[in-house]
C-alpha positions as CSV (number, residue, x, y, z in Angstrom):
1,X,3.0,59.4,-13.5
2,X,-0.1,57.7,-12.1
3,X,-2.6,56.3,-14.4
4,X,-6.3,57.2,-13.5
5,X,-8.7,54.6,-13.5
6,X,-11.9,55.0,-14.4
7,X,-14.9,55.1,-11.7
8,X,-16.4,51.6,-12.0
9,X,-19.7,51.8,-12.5
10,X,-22.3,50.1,-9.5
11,X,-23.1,47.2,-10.7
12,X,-27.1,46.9,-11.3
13,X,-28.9,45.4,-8.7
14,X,-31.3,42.2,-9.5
15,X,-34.4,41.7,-8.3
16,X,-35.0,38.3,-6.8
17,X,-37.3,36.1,-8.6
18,X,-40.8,36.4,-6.6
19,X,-41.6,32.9,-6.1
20,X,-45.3,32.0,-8.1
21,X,-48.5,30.8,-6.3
22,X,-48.6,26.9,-5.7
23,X,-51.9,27.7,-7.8
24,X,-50.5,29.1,-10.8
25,X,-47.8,26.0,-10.4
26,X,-50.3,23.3,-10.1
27,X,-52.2,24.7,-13.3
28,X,-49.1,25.0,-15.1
29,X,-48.2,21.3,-14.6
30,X,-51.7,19.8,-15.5
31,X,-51.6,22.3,-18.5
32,X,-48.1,20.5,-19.4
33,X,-49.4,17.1,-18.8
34,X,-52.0,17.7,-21.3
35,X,-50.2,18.9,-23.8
36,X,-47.9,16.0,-23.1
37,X,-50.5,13.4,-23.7
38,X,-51.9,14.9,-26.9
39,X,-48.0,14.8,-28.0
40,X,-47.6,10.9,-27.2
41,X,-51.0,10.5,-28.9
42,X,-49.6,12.2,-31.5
43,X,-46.9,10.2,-31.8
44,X,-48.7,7.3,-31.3
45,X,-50.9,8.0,-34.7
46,X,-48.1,8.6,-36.8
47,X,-46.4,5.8,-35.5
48,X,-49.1,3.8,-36.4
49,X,-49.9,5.5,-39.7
50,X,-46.2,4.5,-40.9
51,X,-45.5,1.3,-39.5
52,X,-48.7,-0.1,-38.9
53,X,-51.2,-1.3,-40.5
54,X,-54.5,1.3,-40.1
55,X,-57.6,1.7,-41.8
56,X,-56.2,4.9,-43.4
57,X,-52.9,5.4,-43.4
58,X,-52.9,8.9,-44.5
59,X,-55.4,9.2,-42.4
60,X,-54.0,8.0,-39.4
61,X,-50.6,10.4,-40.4
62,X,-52.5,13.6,-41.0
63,X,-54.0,13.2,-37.3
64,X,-50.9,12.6,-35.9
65,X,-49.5,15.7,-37.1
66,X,-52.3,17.3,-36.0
67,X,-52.3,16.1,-32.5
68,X,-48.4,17.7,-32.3
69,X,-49.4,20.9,-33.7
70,X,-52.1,20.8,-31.3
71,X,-49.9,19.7,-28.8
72,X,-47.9,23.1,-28.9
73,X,-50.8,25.3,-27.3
74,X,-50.8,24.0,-24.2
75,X,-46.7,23.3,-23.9
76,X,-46.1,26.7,-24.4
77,X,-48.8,28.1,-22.1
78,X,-47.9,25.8,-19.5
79,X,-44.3,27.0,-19.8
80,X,-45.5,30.6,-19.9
81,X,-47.6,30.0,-16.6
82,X,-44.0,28.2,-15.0
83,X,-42.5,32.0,-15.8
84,X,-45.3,33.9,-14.7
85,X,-45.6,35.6,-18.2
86,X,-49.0,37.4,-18.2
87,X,-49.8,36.4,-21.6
88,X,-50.1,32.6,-21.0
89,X,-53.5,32.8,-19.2
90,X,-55.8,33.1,-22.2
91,X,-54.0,30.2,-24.4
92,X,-54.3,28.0,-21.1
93,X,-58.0,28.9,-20.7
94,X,-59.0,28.5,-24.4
95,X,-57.1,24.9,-24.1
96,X,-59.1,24.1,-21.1
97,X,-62.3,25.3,-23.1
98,X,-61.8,23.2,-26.1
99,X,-60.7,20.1,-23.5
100,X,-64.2,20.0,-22.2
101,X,-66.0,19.0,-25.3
102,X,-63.5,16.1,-25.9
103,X,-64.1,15.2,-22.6
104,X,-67.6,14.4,-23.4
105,X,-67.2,13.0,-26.4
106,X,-65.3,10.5,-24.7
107,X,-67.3,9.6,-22.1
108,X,-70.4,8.8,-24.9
109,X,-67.9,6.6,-26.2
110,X,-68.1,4.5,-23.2
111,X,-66.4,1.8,-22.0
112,X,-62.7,2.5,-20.7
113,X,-62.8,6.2,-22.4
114,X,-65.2,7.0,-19.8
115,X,-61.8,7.0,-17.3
116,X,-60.2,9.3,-19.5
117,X,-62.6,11.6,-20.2
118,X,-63.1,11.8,-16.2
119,X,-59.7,13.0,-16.0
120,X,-59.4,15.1,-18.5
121,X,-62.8,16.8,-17.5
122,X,-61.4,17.2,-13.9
123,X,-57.9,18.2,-15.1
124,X,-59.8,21.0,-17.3
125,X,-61.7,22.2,-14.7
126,X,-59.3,22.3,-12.1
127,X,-57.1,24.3,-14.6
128,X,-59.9,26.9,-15.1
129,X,-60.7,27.1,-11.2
130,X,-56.7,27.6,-10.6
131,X,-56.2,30.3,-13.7
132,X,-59.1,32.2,-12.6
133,X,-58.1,32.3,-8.6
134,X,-57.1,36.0,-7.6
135,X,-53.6,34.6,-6.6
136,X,-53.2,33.2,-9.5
137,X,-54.3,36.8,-11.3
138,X,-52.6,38.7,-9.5
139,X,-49.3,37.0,-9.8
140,X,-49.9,37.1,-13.4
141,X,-50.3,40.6,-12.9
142,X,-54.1,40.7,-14.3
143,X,-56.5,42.6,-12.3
144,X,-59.6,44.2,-12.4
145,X,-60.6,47.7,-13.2
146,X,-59.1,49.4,-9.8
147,X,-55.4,47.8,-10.6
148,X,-54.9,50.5,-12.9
């Protein structure tokens, strides 16, 4: 008696992973950093709100918080951009957009805020100029009307 054994199916062939744009890269890390340092600030606040001693401590706590929450935007576009995901563009963007303004709040501040609102103005705008490339689109997979 022989035993059949059954055909073994081929096994599915994976695509290699097509290697992104140095552009799309470079926006996703300052997009990281970003997010990064409005984390740490974060962190910094609440630190300060609970073991310090601030003007406000709820105050101080409650912006803290907010800073984290805030903080999630551009994390998780950045890590969308790092996988190529199509959707990340326009939470990047809009975190580039509302960077701007800050930017120049800071630098009215004066003083040693003028430093970091130079870089996050040039962070911001290098992010938008790197998102809005057509390497950077199209390895996104965005295109314009004739890509459909």
């Amino acid at each position: 008696m022989s035993k059949k054994q059954p055909a073994k199916a081929p096994a599915p062939t994976v695509e290699a992973p097509t290697a992104l744009p140095r552009r799309l890269t470079a926006a996703a890390a300052l997009t990281a950093l970003e997010g990064l340092a409005l984390a740490g600030l974060g962190v910094y606040m609440l630190f300060v709100g609970i073991a310090g001693d601030p003007d406000s401590p709820q105050q101080a706590e409650t912006g803290g918080i907010t800073l984290l929450a805030l903080a999630a935007l551009p994390l998780i576009a950045a890590r969308g951009l790092r996988l190529g995901r199509r959707w990340s563009r326009g939470p990047a963007l809009i975190t580039q957009l509302m960077a701007l303004p800050v930017a120049w709040t800071l630098y009215t501040t004066g003083g040693a805020m003028t430093a970091a609102a130079a870089a996050l103005a040039a962070a911001a705008v290098a992010v938008v100029a790197l998102l809005v490339n057509p390497t950077a689109t199209e390895a996104l997979g965005i295109g314009g009307p004739s890509s459909s």
